[in-house]
Every structure is written in C-alpha cells, then in structure tokens.
N, C-alpha and C positions, 0 to 999 in steps of 0.2 A: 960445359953447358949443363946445365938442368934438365934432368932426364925429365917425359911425359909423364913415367910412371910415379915420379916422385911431387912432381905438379899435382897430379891426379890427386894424389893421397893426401897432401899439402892443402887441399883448397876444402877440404871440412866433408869431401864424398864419402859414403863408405866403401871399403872392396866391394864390386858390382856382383858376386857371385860367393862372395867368401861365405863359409861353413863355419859359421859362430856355434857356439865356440868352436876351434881349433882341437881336431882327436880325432887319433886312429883311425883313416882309412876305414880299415875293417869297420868299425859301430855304425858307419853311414851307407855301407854294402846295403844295395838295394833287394838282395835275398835273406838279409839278416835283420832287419829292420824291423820291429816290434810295430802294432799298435795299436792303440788303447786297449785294444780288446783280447791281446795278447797274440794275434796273427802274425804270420812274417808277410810284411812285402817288401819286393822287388824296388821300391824307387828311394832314394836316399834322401833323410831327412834329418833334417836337425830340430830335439826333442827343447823346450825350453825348460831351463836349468829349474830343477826343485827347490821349493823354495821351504828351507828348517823353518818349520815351525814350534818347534822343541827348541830354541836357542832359550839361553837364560835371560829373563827381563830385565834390562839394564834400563833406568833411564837416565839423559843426559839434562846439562842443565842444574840449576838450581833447585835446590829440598823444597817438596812440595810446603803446603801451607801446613799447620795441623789443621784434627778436623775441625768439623765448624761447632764452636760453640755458644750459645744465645748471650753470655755472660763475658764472651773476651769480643775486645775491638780491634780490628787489623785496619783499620785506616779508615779515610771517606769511602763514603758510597760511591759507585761510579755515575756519573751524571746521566741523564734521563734521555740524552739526544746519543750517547753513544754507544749505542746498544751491540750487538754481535755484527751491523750492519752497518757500524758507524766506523769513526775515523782508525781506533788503535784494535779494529780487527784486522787479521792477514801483517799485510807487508805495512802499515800504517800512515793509511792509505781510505779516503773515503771512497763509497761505493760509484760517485758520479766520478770522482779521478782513474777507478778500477777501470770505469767503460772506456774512458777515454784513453788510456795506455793501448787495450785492447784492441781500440782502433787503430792504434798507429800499425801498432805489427801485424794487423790484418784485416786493409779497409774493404777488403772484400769476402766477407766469412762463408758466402755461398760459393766459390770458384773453386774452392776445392772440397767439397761437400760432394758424395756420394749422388751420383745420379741417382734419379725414383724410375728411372724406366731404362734398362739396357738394349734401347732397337737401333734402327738400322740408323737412323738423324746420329744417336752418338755414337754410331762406330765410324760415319761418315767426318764427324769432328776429332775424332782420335787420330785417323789416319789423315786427316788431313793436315794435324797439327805432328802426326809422326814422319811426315814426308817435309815438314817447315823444319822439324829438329835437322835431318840428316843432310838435308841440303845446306843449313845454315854452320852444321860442322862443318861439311865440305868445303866449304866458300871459306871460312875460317883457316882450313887448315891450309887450303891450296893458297891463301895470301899472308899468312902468317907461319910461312912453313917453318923457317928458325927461330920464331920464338912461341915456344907453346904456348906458356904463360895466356896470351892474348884468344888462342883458341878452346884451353881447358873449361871455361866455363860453359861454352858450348857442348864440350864433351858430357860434361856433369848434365847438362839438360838432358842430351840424349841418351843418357842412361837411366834419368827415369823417365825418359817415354818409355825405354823399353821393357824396365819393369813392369809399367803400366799396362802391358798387353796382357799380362799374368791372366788375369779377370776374363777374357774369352775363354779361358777352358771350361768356365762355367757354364757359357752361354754359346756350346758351338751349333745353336742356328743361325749364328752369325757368318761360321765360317765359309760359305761359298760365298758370301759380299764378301769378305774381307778379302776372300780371293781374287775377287773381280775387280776390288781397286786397287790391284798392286801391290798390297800394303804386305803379301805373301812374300814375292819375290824381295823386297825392300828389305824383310826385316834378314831374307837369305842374303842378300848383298852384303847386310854387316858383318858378316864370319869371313870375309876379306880385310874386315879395315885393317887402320895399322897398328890401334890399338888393343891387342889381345885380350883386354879385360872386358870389351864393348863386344869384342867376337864372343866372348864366351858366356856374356850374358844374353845375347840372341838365342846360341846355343841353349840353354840352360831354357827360354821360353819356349823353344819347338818344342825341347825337350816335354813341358808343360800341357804344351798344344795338343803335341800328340800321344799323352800319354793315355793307356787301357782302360783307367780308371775313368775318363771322360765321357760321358754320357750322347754319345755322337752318332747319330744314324749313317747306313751305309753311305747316303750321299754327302750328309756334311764331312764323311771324314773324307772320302775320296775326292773332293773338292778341295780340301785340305792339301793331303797327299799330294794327289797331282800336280798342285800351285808351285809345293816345295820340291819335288823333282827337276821339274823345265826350268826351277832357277838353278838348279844344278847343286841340290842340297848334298848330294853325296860328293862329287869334285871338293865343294868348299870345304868338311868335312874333311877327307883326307888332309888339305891342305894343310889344316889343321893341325891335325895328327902330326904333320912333321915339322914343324913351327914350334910346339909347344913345348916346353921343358919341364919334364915331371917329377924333376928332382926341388920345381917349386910349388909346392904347395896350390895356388891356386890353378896354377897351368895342367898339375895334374887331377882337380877336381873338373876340370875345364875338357877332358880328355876322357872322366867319365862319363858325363853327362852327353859328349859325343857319341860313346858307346853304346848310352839310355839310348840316344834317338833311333841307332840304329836298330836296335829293337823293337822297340815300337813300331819303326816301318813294318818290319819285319812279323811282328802279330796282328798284324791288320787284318793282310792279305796274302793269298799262294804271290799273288801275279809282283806285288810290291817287292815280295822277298826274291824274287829271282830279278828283276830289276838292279836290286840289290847287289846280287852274284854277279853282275853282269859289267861291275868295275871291279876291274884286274888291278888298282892300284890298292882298290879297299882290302880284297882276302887277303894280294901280298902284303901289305900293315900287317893284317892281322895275323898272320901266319907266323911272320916277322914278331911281334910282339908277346908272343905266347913261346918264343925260344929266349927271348932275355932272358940272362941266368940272371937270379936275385937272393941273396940270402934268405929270405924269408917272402912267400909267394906273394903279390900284391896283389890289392882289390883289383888292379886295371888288366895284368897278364891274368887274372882268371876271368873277369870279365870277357877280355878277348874270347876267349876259350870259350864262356859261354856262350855268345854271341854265334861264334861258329858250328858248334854245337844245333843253337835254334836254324841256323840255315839248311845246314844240311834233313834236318827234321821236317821242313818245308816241303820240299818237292825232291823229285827222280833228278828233274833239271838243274838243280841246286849240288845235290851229289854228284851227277857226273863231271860236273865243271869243278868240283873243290878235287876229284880222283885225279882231273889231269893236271892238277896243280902240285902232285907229288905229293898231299895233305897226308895220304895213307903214312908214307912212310915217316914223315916229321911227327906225327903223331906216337907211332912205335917209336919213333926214338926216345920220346918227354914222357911215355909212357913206362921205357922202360926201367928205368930208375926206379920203380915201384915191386919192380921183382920180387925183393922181399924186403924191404923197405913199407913202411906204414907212413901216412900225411897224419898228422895230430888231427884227431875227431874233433868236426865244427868247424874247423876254422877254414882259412881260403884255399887253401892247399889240396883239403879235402875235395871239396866242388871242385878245382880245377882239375884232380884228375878223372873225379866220373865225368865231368866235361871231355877232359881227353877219351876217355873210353866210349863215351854217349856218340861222338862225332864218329870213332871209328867203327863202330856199332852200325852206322846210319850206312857209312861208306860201303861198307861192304855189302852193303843189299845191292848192292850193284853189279852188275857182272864185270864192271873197269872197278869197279872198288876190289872184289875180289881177286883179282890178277896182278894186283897192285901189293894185295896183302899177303900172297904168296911170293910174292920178288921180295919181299921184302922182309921176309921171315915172321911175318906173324905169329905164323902157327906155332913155331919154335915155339915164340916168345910165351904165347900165351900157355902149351904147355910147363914148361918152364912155370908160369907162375899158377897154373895149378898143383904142384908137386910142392912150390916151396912158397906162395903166397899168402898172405892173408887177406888183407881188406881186399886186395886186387884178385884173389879167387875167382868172386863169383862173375866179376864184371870179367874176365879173363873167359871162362865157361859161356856165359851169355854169347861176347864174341865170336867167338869156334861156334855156335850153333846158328848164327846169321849169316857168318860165311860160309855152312855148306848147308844152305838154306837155298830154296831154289828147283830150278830143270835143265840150268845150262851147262855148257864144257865148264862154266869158270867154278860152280860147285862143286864138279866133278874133278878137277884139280887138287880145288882144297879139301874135299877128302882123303884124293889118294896120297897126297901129303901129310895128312895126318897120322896114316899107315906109316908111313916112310919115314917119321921122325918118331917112332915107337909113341904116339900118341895111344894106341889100342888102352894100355896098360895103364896106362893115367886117368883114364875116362873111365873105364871099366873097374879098376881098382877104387875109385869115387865109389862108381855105381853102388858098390856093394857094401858102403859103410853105413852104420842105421843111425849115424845121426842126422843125416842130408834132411833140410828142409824144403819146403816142397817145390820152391823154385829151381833150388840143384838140381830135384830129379827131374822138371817137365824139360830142364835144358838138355839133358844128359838123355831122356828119350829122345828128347827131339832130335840130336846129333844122331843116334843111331838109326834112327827113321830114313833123316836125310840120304846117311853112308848106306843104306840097302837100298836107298832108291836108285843111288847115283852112280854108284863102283859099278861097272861094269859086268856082266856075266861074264864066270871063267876066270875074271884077274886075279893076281894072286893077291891082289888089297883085299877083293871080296870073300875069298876065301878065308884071309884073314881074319876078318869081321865075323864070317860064321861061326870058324874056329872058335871063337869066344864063349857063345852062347852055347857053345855043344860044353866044353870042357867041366871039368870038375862037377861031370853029374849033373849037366845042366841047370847048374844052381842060378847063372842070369836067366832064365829062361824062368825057373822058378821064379826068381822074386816079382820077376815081369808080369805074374800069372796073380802073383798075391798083390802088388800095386793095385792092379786090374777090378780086385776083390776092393780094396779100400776109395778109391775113386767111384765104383757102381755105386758103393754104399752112400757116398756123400751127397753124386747125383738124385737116386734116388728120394732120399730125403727131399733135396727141393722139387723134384717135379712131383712129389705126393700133394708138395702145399701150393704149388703150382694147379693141381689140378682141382683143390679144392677151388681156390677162387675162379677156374674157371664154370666149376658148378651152379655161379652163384649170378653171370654174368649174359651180358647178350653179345651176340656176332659182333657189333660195332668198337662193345668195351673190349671186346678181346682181340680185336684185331690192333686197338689202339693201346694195350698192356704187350703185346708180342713181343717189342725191342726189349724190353724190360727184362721179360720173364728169360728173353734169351742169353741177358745178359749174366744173368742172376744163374743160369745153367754155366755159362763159362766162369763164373766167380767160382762151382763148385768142382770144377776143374774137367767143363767137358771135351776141350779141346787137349789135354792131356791124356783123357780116356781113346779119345780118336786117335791118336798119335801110337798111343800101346797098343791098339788094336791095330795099325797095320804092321806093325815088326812083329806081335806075333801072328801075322796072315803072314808074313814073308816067310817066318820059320816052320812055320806048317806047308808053305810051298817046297822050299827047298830042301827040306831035312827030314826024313824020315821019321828019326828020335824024337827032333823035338815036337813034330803032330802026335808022335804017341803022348810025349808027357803033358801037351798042351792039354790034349783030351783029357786025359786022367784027371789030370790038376782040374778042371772045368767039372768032369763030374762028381767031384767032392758034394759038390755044391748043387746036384742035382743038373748041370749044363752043357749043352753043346757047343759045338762049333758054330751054332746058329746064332750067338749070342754074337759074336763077332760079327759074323756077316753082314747082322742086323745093323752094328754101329757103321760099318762100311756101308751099307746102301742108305743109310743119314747120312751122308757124307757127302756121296753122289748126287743125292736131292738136292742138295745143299747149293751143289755148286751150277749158278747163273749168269757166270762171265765165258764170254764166249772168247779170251785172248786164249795165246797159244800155250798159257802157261797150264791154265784152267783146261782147257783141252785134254793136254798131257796127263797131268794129276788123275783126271776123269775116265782114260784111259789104263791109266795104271791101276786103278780101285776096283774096275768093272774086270781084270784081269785077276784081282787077289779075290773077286769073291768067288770066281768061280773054282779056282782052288779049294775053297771052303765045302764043297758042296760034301 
C-alpha cells in the first residue's frame, strides 16, 4: 500500500517544515545564526540563496536585430491596433483574453488577499475555519482509514491553516482570544496526530508563537503560555521526542524546534521554567540525549545540553530537582573526556561543553549539588584538569570555586577534599604564575577566601592552607598584598569620575545613577578587592608573620591596617538580607575587623 508520507509528497505539497535548502545542521544552529546586521541569534533560519550577479551575460534565443538605421528596411511596420497592449504582446494573447484566463484560475482575487485590519472578527474566522480544517481531517481519516489517497487532500489543507497562524506572532494582542477559543489547545492537539509532518509543523508555529523576539506584554504571553501548558504541551512534546527519527532529516529538524519551544518557555518566566522541571520524562530525554555518542557532536545533543544548562540557571528549585536526578555525576562523566583533549573552537562541540560545565557550575551552588560533586569526584577531576588542561582550565577553576562557595557542611567538605587530593599545590602553584588573567585570579582568591572560611579551626586541612601563605618568605602573602595595590588603583580611578558626576547632580539623579555607578565599581573589580581583603584579615588574625609583613607591605605605600578594615565595614553595610547565610558572613566580618584593630 501507499505509504501517507509518499501520498503527502505526491499530491504537489511541500515538506511542511523542511529547511530549504537542505545543509548542515550546524549553519541553521540558533546560536550561530547571522543577521543582516551581523549579530548571532539563537533561532534557526534559513537565509535565501544569493543571487550572482557577476554571472556572464548570455543571451538566449535568436541574434538580436542590427541597430536601427533610417536607410535599411527590416519589414512592415507593425500595425497601429497592436501595440505593446495588443494581441502578439506576452504569451499572444490579447489584453481582454489576458483578463479572461485570469478569471478562470482565480474568480475570486480578494479571498486570498491580505486582510487590511488583523482584529479580533479575523482571528475569530481563522479559528474558526482552523477548527473546520482539523475536524474535516479527522472525519476523513477515521472513514478513510485504508486508503489515504481519499484523506491527503484534507491533510494538505490543514497544513496550510497551519502555516497560516505564523502571522500572530506579530500581532500577540490577539493572544488571549486565541486562547479563549480554543484554537490554543487545538493547534497543541496536533503534535499527537499520526502524521509527524503536521506534528512538527504545529511544533515549528509554537515555536513562533512563543519566541523572545515577539513583542508580547506580560499578560498576552502568559495567556499564551498557560493555554499551552493545560493542553499538556510538554507531555505532547516528549511524545515526540521518542516518535521521531533523527537519522531523517526532517524528524530531526522537527526535534529542534522541540528544543526551541522548550526554551522559550523556559525564558519567559522563573515559575514556567520549573513547571518545566517538573516532568521527569522531559530531563530524563534530555539527560539521555546529551550521552548519545556521536562522531561528531550535533546541533540537537548540544542543544540538549543547552537547554539544561538554561534550567538549572533558572531557580534553586530547578537545580535541586536536576542534583537528584544524578545530573552531577553524568555531567563529570561527558565532561571528562576534555581532560586534555580540546572541542574545535566555534563549533558545536565547543558550546556543548561550557553547556556541560555551565550546568555543573549552577549544580553545585547547591548544597545537594555539592555532595553529589564530591561522591563523584569532581574535585579530582577538575584538578586533574587544571594541571593538564587547556580550553577546560578555566571552566574547571570557576567550578572548584562555586563548590566551595557558601556557609554550609557541603562547602565544607569540598574544601577539605580538596586538601586531600593535594589540590593546595595546584591552585597555589597557578596563583603565582604572572601570566593569569584577571578572571584566574578573582577565582583563585575566591577559593582561598572560601577554604579559610570554611576548614575548620585546628584541622590539619587549615593548617594546611596556612602553611602556604607562610612558606617561601611569604611570597603568597606578598603577591596578595601587591594584587591589592592594583585593584585599589583601578577602583580608585572610577570612583574619582564617579564622583565627579556626582558633583554635578541632585539627590534624585543620584540616587537613580546608584545601580549603575555600582556596577561600574564591580566592572573595576570591587568584589575581588573585598574578597582580598578578608584572607588578608584572616592572615593577620591567625599568623603572627604574616600581620608583620602585611603591615610592612601596607606601609610602603603610606598604609594601615585601617585600609582593610575600612573595605570590611563596606561589606557589612552592604549586607541587607536577613537569611541565615547573610547572618553568618556578617558575623564572621564583624569578627575579622576586630582583629584589625
């Protein structure tokens, strides 16, 4: 019997979704995507083929005339009634036969003419003629169920209503009508049908509907949103997912666009994207999907990857639910392979593993992320690839300093594991190389910050840890002291011109420039100066030495211990959250300043 799909193709439609021309995956990657203006975005398009205008002029046809000249005759004149308007212009044909054709193949020229007003009367004709298409499949299909033939035209109809919807993403102050007549759930119903090509151009219009780029206030999208939820857009969606076969071509463009939607839910809103989280069939796919070994990485297992990536980035609620899904450890495993191994710069390979690293990044701000990434060897791992990595170095360094990031046992673990797998020597031995850019080193204070907050008094980890900064003439301790010196100088700089414009300004400007200027203080690295200044408050608490050479070093430059202090009681002002974390921290600042005294 005569397959659907070949009916389909057979009866003059085109692929409802295909990617003309045909090429690479990669070109149509929605983070690789050019355009016009030479920007990347995120959503995948297909560019229309350039057209040479450099080809060589050929013409076809018979040797033109020569040219005209008053003295030679090329035949009769042509007659007076049949002018460019007359019979042997065009197809040779006169102009009232022209009309006449024109009628036949389309007696009605206004029926498919561009409406002059997009309101609520033609959305109400749209849906109501897209509710006539789906039933009239239906009825088709369920009585013609062995012979397509007799239902594909139906089908071809209802592929371009569905095109047809394309056009609201322009206009989403439609979308809470459209939601209200159903025409939401309906168009969710069709990523059930039987024909995958009809699912995946529904697919392909959410995808539309809800993309970032749409101009859509907070109620039309969540009107939106919600419609396609309670049809159970994620259920159908997975269903999807394991239905389609990516080994064809449009099944697996049909499997991106999947992906698209799920994104887009997902940068809406916090509350959508844990929703999100909230099907255990979805991460499992996705979890699943991002271990297919592949010869050469695909748009859709990175995709996954990024996907997972954006959730966990979402909420606390989002990461603790991807920690108990064993994410940590699947992660280190896809990650490990990068040891010393490099992905070719640009391509998919690349992004899927800061995607693998981004996700475990997120995981471990967790206190279950973190307990997850010490079962699991992380620490190992990521020394390990600061010793012998490259591209995966720094993402490897970032890592280690979000895991023992924090106030709780679980950071407190992963420090002392980091003791324990001679991590000291790795980190420290970085420290003190002068080519580190400035990202190495706020990661590399911050990790020591952490470890003197967290190691316990008396452990031999903290001892450890001391040991370092004492050793070889307190040369960490020194350079800690000249960092300190290069960061004031940078701050300083902006809050000079910082204060200029506040010279210039009233109470109201300036309280409405504040987020700004403050930011433009962390762009010159103030939360790295604050991070230096409490490990050397630590070491001036507990070392003897190093408060001598700290003072010393300090008064090169004309400075006390006061200077410190001073960044430490910014710090304390600072802080306005009354959780228990912010509690602790506030307690432990008010405790190193008086050490400073």
């Amino acid at each position: 019997m005569t397959s659907i799909d070949d009916l389909f193709k057979a009866s003059g439609v085109g692929s409802k979704r295909k990617l003309e021309p045909l090429r690479d995956p990669n070109q149509v990657y929605k983070s690789a995507r050019l355009t016009s203006n030479g920007h990347s975005s995120r959503h995948a398009r297909v560019e229309d083929e350039a057209v040479d205008t450099n080809e060589d002029d050929i013409e076809a046809g018979p040797a033109p005339p020569p040219e005209d000249d008053e003295n030679e005759d090329y035949g009769p004149d042509i007659p007076p009634d049949d002018d460019e308007e007359g019979r042997f212009y065009g197809g040779g044909i006169t102009a009232q036969e022209n009309d006449a054709l024109d009628y036949v193949d389309d007696p009605d020229p206004g029926a498919n003419a561009v409406p002059d007003k997009f309101d609520s009367a033609w959305l109400r004709r749209i849906a109501l003629n897209f509710e006539k298409r789906i039933n009239k499949n239906a009825e088709f299909r369920a009585k013609f169920e062995t012979e397509p033939q007799k239902f594909i035209s139906s089908e071809a109809d209802l592929d371009t209503d569905i095109k047809a919807l394309s056009i609201l993403s322009e206009h989403p102050e439609l979308y809470p009508e459209f939601a209200k007549l159903g025409s939401v759930a309906s168009l969710v119903g069709l990523l059930a049908h039987e024909n995958t090509d009809i699912a995946i151009d529904a697919v392909e219009i959410i995808n539309e509907l809800t993309d970032e780029d749409v101009a859509a206030d907070d109620d039309q999208w969540n009107a939106l949103i919600d419609a396609l939820l309670e049809a159970d857009l994620l259920g159908l969606l997975v269903s999807n997912f394991e239905r389609l076969d990516e080994e064809q071509e449009v099944d697996r463009s049909g499997v991106y666009y999947a992906l698209s939607v799920i994104e887009n839910l997902c940068s809406g809103r916090a509350a959508t994207a844990e929703q999100v989280t909230e099907n255990d069939k979805l991460l499992k796919w996705l979890l699943q999907r991002i271990q297919v070994k592949e010869t050469t990485i695909s748009q859709n297992k990175q995709y996954a990857a990024e996907v997972l990536a954006i959730l966990v980035q979402t909420s606390s609620k989002n990461r603790r639910k991807l920690a108990s899904l064993d994410t940590t450890d699947i992660m280190l495993q896809l990650a490990a392979s990068y040891r010393k191994r490099d992905p070719v710069r640009g391509g998919e390979e690349e992004e899927y593993m800061e995607n693998l690293f981004e996700t475990l990044t997120c995981l471990v701000d967790e206190p279950e992320g973190k307990t997850k990434f010490v079962e699991a060897e992380g620490v190992e791992l990521c020394l390990i690839m600061l010793k012998e990595g490259k591209m995966s170095k720094g993402a490897a360094l970032r890592l280690i300093d979000h895991a023992v990031g924090g106030s709780g046992t679980a950071g407190t673990e992963v420090c002392r594991k980091i003791v324990e797998a001679g991590g000291l020597k790795n980190t420290f031995t970085l420290f003190m190389k002068k080519s580190n850019d400035s990202r190495t080193t706020e990661h590399l204070i911050g990790i020591f910050g952490s470890m003197l907050r967290l190691l316990p008094a008396d452990s031999a980890e903290r001892i450890r840890t001391l040991a370092k900064f004492v050793e070889k003439d307190y040369e960490k301790t020194v350079k800690l002291v000249k960092l300190r010196r290069e960061y004031v100088a940078r701050l300083s700089s902006v809050d000079e011109a910082i204060r200029a414009e506040q010279s210039a300004m009233h109470a109201d400007e300036k309280e409405e420039m504040a987020d700004e200027w403050f930011s433009r203080r962390l762009d010159a690295g103030l939360f790295c100066l604050q991070t230096l200044d409490v490990v050397l408050a630590w070491l001036v608490a507990e070392d003897g030495g190093a408060r001598k050479t700290v003072r010393k070093l300090l008064a090169e430059h004309d400075e006390t211990l006061d200077v410190i202090r001073a960044t430490l009681q910014e710090q304390i002002e600072g802080i306005d959250v009354e959780d228990a974390e912010a509690k602790d921290t506030k307690e432990m600042l008010t405790t190193l300043v008086e050490f400073l005294q």
